[in-house]
C-alpha positions as CSV (number, residue, x, y, z in Angstrom):
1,X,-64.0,93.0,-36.2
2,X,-60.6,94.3,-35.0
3,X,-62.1,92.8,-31.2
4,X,-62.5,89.1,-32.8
5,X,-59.0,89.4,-35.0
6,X,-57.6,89.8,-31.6
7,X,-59.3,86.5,-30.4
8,X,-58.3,84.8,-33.4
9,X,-54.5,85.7,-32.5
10,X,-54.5,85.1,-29.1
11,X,-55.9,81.6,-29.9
12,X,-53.2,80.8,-32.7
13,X,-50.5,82.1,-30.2
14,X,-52.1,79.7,-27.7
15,X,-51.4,77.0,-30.3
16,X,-47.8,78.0,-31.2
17,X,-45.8,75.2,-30.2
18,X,-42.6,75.0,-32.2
19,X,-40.0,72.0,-31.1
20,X,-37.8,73.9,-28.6
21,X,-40.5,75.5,-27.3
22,X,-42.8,72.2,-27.6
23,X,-39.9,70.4,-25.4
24,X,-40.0,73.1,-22.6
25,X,-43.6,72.8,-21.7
26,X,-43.7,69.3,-21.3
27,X,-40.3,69.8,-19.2
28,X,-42.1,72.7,-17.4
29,X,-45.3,70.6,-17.1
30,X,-43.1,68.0,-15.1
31,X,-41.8,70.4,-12.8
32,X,-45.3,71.9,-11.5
33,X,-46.9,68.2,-11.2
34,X,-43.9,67.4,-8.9
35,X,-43.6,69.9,-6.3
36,X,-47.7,70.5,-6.1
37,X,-48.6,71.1,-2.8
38,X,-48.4,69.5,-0.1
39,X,-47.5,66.5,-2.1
40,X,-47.8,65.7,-6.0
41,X,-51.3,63.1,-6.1
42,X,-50.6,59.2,-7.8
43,X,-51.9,60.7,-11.0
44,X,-49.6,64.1,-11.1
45,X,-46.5,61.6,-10.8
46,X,-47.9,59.2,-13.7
47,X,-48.4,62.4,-15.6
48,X,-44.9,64.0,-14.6
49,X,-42.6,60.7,-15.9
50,X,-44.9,60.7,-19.5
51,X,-44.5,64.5,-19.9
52,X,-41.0,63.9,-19.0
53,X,-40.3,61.4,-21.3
54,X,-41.6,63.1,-24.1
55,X,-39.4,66.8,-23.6
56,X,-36.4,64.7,-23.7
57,X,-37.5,63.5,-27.1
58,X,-38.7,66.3,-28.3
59,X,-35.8,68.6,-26.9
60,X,-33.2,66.1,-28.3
61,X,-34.9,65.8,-31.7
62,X,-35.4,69.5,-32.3
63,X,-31.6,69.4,-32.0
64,X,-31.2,66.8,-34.8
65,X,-33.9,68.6,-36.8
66,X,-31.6,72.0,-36.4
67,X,-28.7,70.1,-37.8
68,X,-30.5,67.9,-40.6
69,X,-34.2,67.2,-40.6
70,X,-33.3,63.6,-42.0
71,X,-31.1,62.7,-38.6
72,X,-34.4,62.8,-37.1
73,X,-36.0,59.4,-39.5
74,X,-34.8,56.3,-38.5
75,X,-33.1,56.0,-41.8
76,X,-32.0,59.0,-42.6
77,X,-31.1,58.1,-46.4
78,X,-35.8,58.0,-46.5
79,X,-35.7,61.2,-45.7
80,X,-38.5,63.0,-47.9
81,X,-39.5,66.4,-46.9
82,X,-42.8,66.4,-48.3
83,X,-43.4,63.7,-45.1
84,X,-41.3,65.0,-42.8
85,X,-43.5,68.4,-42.7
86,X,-46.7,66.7,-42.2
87,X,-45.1,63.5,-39.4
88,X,-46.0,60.5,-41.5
89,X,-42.4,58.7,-40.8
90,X,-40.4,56.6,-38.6
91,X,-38.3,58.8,-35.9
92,X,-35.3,57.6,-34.3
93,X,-35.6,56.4,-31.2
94,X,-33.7,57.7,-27.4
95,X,-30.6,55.4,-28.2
96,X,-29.5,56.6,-31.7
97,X,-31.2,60.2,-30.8
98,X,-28.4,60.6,-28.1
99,X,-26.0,58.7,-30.3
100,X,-26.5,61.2,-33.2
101,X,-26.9,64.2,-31.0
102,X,-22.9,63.3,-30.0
103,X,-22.0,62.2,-33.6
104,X,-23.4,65.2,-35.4
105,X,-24.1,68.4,-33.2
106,X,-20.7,67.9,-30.9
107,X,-22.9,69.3,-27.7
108,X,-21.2,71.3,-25.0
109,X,-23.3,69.8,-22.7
110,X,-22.3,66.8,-21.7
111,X,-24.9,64.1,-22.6
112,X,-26.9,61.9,-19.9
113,X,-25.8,58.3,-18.8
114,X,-28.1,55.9,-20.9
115,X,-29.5,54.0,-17.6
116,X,-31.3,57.3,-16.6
117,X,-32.7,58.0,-19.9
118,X,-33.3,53.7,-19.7
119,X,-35.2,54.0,-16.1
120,X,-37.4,57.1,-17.5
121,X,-38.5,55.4,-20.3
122,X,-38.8,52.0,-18.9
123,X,-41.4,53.9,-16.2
124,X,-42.9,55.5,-19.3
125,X,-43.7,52.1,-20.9
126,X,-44.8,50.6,-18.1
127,X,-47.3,53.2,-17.3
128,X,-48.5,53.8,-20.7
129,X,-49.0,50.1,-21.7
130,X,-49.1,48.2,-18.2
131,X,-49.9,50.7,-16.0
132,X,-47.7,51.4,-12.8
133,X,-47.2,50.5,-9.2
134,X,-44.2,52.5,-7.9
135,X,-42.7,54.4,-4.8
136,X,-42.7,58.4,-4.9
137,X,-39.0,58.4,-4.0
138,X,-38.5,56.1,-7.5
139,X,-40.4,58.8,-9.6
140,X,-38.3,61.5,-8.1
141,X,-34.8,60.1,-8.3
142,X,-35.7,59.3,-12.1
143,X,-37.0,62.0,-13.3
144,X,-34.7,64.6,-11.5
145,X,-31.3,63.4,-13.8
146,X,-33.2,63.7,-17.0
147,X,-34.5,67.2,-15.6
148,X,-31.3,68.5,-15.1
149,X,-30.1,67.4,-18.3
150,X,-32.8,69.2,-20.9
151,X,-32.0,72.4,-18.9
152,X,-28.7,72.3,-19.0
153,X,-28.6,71.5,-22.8
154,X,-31.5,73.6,-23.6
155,X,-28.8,76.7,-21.9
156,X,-26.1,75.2,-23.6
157,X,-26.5,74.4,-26.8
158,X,-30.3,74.9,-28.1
159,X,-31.0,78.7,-27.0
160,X,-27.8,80.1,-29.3
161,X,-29.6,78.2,-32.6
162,X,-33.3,78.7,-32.1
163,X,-35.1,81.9,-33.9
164,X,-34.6,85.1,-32.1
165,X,-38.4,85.0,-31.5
166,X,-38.5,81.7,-30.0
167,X,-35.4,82.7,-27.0
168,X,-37.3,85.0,-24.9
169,X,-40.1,82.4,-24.5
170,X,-37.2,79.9,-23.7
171,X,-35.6,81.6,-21.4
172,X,-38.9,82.5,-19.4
173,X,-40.1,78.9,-19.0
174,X,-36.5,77.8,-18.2
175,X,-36.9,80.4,-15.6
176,X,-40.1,79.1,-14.1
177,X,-38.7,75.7,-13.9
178,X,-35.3,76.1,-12.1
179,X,-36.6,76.8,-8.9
180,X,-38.9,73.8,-9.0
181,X,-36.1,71.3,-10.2
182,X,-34.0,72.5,-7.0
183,X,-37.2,71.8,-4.6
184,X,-36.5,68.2,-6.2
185,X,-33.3,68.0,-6.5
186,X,-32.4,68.5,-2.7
187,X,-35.3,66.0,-1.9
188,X,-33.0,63.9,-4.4
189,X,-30.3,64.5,-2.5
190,X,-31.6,63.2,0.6
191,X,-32.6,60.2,-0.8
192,X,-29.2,59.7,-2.7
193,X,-27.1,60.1,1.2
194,X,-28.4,56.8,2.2
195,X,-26.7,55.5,-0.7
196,X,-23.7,57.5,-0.6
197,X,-23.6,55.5,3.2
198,X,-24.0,52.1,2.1
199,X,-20.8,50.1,3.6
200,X,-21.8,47.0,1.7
201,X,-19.9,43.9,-0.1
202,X,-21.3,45.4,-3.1
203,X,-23.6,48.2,-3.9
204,X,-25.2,48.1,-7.7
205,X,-27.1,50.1,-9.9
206,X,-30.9,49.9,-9.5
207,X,-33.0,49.0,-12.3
208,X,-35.6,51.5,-11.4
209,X,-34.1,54.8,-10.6
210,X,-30.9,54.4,-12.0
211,X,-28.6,54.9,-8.4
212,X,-26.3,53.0,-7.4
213,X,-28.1,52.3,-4.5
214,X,-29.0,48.6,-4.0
215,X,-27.0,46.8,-1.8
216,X,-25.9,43.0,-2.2
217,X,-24.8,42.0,0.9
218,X,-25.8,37.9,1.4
219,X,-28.4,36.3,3.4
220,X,-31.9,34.9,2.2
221,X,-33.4,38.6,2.6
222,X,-35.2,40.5,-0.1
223,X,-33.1,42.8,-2.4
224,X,-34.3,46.6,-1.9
225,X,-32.9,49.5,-3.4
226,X,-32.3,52.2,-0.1
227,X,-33.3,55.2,-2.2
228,X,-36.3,54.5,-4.1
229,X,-37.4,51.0,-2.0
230,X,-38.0,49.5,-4.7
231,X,-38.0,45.1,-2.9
232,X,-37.0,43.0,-6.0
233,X,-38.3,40.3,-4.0
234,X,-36.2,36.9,-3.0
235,X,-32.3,36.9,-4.2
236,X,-33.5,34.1,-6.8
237,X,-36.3,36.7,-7.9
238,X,-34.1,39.7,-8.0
239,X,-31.6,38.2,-10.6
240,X,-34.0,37.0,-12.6
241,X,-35.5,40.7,-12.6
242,X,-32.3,41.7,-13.5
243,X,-31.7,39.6,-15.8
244,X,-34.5,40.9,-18.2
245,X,-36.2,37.5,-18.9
246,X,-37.6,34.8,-16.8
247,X,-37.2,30.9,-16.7
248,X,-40.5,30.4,-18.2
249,X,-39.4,32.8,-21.1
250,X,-36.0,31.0,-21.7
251,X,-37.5,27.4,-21.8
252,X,-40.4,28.9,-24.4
253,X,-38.3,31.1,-26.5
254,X,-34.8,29.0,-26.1
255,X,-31.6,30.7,-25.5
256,X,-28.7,30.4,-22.3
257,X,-30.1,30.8,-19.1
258,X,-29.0,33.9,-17.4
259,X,-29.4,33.1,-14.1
260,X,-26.8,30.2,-12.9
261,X,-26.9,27.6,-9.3
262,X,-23.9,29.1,-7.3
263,X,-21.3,26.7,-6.7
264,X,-19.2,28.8,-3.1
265,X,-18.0,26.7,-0.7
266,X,-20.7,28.2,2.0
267,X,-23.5,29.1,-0.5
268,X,-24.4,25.9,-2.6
269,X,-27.0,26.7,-5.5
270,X,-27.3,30.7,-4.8
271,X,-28.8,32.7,-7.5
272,X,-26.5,34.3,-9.6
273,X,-26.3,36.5,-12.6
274,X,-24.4,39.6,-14.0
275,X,-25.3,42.6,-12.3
276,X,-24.9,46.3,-13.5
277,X,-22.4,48.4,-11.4
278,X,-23.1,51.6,-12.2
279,X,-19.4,52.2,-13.4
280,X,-18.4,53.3,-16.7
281,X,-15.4,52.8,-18.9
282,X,-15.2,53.6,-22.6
283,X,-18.7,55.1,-22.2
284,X,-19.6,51.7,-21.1
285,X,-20.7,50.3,-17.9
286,X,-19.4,47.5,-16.4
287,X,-21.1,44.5,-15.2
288,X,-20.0,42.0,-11.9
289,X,-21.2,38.6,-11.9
290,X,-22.8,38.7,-8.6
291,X,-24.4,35.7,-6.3
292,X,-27.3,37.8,-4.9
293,X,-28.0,35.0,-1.8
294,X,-24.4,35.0,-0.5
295,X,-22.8,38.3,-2.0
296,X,-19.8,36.4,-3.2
297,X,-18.3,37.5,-6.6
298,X,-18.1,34.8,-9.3
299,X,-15.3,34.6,-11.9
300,X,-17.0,32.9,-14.2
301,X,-19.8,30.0,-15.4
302,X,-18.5,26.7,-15.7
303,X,-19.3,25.3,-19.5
304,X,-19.7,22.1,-18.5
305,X,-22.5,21.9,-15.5
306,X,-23.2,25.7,-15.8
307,X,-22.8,26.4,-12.1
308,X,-21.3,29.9,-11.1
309,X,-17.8,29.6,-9.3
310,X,-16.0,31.8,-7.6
311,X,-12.6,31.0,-8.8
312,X,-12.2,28.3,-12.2
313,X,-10.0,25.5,-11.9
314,X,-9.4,25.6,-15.3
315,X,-9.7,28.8,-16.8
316,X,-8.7,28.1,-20.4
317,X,-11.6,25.3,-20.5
318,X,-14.3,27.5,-18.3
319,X,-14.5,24.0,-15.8
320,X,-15.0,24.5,-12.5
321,X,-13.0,22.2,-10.0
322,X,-15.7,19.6,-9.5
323,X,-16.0,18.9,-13.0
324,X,-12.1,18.8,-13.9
325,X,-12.1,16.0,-10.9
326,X,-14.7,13.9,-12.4
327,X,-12.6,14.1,-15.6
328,X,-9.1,13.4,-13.8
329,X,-10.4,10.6,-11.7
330,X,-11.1,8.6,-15.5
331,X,-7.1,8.8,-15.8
């Protein structure tokens, strides 16, 4: 009897997840399907970015839940904790969980950039709902900022609020998984010096692992990012990519097109759109409206034949020069 009650605790111990903990073994998860030897298989990568995704929402949540379990529903003023205990509600999702995290818990830690937790997530979808064609180099140079992160802020401001029972076990898998997350991180590294190199007329921000690694320098050549090699195809594919729609979906669903004819001197009907720079201010990151066939920065979108220009004749009026001589030459 006392042999099988034994068992039967080693089996509800197996099955003793609480959130922190919960959080850490996805993270941990992560770190051994990335650095299996001699390399981490198509599936252990899939595997790695969906484990990932989910310790940074659980991690980030148990945070919420520490401060107010109703900062975890998506409206908090629901909150009903007969639900909450058994899951059947509506959780926030990564934007307000980081916005609340800031607002309410004042972290030490400071919190991630939004395009890395963006690029993880965007990967998640794609491979949960889509399925996913990617580089290894993409997977690693996307998962290893969010990595970072949940260990850091699990140090820094989750282990001093979690029960005294639940810290050991924390600090033991946090253990386990720095040396893994420094195997990727200097493979990171590597990849991120080609980058750092880059003497280009403007470098942005990839779209799929979040560096600022994809050089725009002009010529009909396809747009790659240098760390993860991502091609984003043809200049007039690229800034549609990065333009989160496509011309097919505009002329359907209605709306302004995003993606403008360049009107440069040397570089007549160029595709251009607003690119992401990978530079913040205010918390926000700033944007460049880019022609992606010449490199040329535009100043603006003329309102009246909605071609891109590089400088606007007439600023107040958003007209380009061609269009404020048609008008003059009726005077």
């Amino acid at each position: 009897m006392g042999a099988e009650r034994s068992a039967d605790e080693a089996d509800n111990a197996a099955t003793d997840f609480p959130p922190v903990i919960n959080g850490l073994d996805f993270l941990e998860s992560t770190v051994e399907l990335l650095t299996k030897t001699p390399a981490p298989s198509a599936r252990d990568q899939k595997y790695a970015v969906i484990h990932l995704a989910a310790a940074f929402e659980v991690i980030l949540k148990a945070r919420l839940e520490i401060e107010d379990p109703a900062l975890t529903w998506v409206k908090p003023d629901e909150f009903n904790e007969a639900k909450h205990r058994v899951g059947d509600f509506k959780s926030v999702q990564w934007e307000d969980t980081l916005k609340r995290v800031r607002q309410k818990c004042a972290p030490e830690t400071q919190l991630i950039e939004k395009p890395h937790v963006r690029a993880l997530v965007e990967m998640r979808n794609r491979i949960a709902h889509f399925g996913f064609a990617g580089t290894t180099a993409a997977v690693e140079v996307v998962t290893t900022p969010v990595l970072d992160f949940l260990v850091s802020f699990v140090h820094g401001d989750l282990l001093a609020l979690v029960p005294d029972r639940q810290v050991t076990r924390a600090e033991e898998i946090i253990d386990r998984v720095r040396p893994g997350l420094g195997k990727i991180g200097a493979l990171v590294k590597q990849r991120l010096a080609a980058a750092e190199a880059l003497n280009a007329t403007h470098v942005v921000r990839c779209l799929v692992c979040a560096a600022n690694s994809v050089p725009i320098e002009g010529g009909d050549v396809h747009i790659i990012c240098v760390v993860c090699q991502t091609d984003f195809g043809s200049p007039a594919d690229a800034a549609w990519f990065y333009s989160g729609t496509s011309a097919y979906e505009v002329m359907t669903d209605g709306g302004e097109y995003p993606v403008h004819e360049h009107n440069g001197f040397l570089c007549i009907g160029g595709a251009v759109t607003s690119m992401p720079t990978g530079k913040f201010a205010d918390g926000v990151e700033t944007t460049t409206l880019l022609c992606l066939t010449c490199g040329e920065e535009c100043e603006g979108v003329c309102g009246y034949c909605d071609r891109a220009v590089t400088t606007l004749a007439f600023p107040e009026a958003q007209m380009c020069g061609d269009c404020l001589d048609i008008r003059m030459e009726r005077f």
